[in-house]
C-alpha positions in Angstrom: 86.4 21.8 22.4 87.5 20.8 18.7 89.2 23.1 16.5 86.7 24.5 14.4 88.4 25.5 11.3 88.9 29.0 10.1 88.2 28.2 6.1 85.0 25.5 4.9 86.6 22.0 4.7 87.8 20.9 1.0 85.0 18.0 -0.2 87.7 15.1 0.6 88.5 16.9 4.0 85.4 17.0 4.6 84.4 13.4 3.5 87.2 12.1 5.8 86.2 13.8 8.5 82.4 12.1 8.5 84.3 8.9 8.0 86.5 9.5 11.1 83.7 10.4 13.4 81.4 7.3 11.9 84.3 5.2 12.6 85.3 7.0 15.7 81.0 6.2 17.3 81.5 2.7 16.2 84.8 1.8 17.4 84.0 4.1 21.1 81.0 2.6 21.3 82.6 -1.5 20.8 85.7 -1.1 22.6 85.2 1.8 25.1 88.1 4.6 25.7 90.9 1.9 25.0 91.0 1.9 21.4 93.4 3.1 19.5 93.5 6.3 17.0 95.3 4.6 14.9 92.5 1.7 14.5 90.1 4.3 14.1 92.2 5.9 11.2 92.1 2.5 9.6 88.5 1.9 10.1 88.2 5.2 8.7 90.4 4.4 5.8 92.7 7.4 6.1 95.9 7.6 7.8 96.7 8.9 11.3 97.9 12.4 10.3 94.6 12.5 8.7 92.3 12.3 12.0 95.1 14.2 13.8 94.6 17.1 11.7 91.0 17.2 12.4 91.2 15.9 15.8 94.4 17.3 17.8 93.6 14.9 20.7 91.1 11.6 21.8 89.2 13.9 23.5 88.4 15.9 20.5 87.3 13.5 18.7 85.3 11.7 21.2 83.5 14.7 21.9 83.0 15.7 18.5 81.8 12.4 17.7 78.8 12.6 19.8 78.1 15.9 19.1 77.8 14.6 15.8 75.3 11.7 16.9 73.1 14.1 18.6 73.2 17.0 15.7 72.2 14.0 13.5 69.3 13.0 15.6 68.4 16.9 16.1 68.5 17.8 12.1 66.6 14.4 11.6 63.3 16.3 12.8 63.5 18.5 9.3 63.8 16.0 7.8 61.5 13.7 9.0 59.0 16.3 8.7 59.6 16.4 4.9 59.2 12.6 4.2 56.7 11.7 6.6 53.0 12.5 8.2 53.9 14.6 11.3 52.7 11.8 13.2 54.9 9.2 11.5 57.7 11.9 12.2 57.4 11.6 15.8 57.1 8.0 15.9 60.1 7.1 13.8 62.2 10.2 15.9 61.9 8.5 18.4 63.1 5.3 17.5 66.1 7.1 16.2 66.2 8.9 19.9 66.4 5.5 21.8 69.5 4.7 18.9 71.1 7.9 19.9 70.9 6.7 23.8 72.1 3.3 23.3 74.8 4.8 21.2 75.5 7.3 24.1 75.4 4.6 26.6 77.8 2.6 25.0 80.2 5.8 24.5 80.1 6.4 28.1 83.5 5.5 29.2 85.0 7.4 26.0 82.6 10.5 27.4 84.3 10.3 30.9 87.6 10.9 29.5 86.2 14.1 27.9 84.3 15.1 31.0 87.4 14.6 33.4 89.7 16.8 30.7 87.4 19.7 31.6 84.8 19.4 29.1 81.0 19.4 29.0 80.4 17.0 26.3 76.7 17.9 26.7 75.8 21.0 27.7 73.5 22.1 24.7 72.2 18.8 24.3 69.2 19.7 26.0 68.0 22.5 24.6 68.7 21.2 21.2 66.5 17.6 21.5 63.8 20.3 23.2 63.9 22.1 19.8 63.6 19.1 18.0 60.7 17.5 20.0 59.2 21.3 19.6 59.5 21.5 16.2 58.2 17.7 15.7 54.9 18.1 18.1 54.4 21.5 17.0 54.0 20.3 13.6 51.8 17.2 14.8 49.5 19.9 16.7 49.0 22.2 13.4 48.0 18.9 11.8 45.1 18.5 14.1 46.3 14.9 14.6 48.9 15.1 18.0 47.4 17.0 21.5 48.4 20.6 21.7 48.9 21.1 25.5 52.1 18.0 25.2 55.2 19.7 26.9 58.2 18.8 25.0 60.4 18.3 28.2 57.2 15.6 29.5 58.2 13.6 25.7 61.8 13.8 26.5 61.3 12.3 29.8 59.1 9.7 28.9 61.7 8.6 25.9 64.3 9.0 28.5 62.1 6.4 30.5 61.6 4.0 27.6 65.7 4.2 26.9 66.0 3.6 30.5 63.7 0.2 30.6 64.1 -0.8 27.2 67.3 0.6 25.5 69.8 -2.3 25.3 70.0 -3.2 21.3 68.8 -6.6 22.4 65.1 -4.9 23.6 64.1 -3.2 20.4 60.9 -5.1 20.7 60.1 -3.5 24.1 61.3 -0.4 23.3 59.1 -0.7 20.2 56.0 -1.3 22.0 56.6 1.2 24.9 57.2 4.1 22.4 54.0 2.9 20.6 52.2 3.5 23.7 54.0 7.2 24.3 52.8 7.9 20.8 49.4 7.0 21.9 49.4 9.4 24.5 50.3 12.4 22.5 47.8 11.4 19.7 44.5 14.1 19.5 41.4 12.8 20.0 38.2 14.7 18.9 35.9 14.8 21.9 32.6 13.1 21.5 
């Protein structure tokens, strides 16, 4: 687990540590568990005492670098709901949920290492995408415009379905289409 500091990070601290993980999701999710810290300073454009003091270890900043990906996806919902229809929320959440699975899938042999060091990268992820679907369909149901009775565990399956058939960058299309037809699914419709 990463050291959590004791005091809030400084504004720079802080704006180098979102430019480590950002750099760290890109460079895991390119070149796998083999890249170097060092390259990941660089990409970051701070030196390698800088990540080191944020990150003591790989495996601390692996794992907090997808826990960032999925608290961005999670606090996305909010803010979603704020911009968009609920409807439109849902729909565009789950594009960025398929972007989050790709991103995972292609962090997966970074993950391992966190997994094999005694770590459970993911054990809140769960419950924290259910709260985000919740929040998302809950506000979709209020608005009359998304069924009432949708479990969001069924959504999270079905996304996790989509990801699985159509979540390779080069499918966005499919995925596109497939989602589309989720979204359809969990639309209300008056009865006659």
């Amino acid at each position: 687990m990463p050291e959590q500091p004791s005091r809030p990070l400084r504004a720079d601290a802080l704006r180098n540590r979102r430019r480590l993980l950002e750099a760290a999701v890109r460079a895991f999710s390119r070149s796998g568990a083999e890249v170097t810290l060092e390259q990941i300073a660089r990409d970051a454009g701070v030196g390698i005492g800088t990540l080191y003091r944020h990150f003591p270890t790989r495996e601390a900043l692996v794992e907090a670098a997808y826990r960032n990906e999925l608290e961005r996806l999670c606090d996305s919902a909010a803010e979603l709901l704020d911009q968009l229809t609920p409807e439109a929320a849902i729909r565009a959440w789950m594009d960025r949920f398929i972007d989050y699975l790709a991103t995972k899938r292609e962090m997966a042999d970074a993950l391992r290492l966190v997994i094999a060091a005694g770590t459970n990268p993911f054990a809140q992820s769960r419950d924290r995408l259910l709260a985000a679907l919740d929040r998302l369909l809950a506000a979709g149901a209020a608005a009359g415009t998304v069924r009432s009775d949708v479990d969001p565990g069924d959504v999270l399956a079905g996304l996790s379905g989509v990801s699985l058939a159509a979540g390779g960058r080069e499918q966005r299309d499919q995925a596109r289409r497939l989602l589309d037809l989720l979204m359809d699914g969990l639309r209300y419709r008056r009865p006659d």
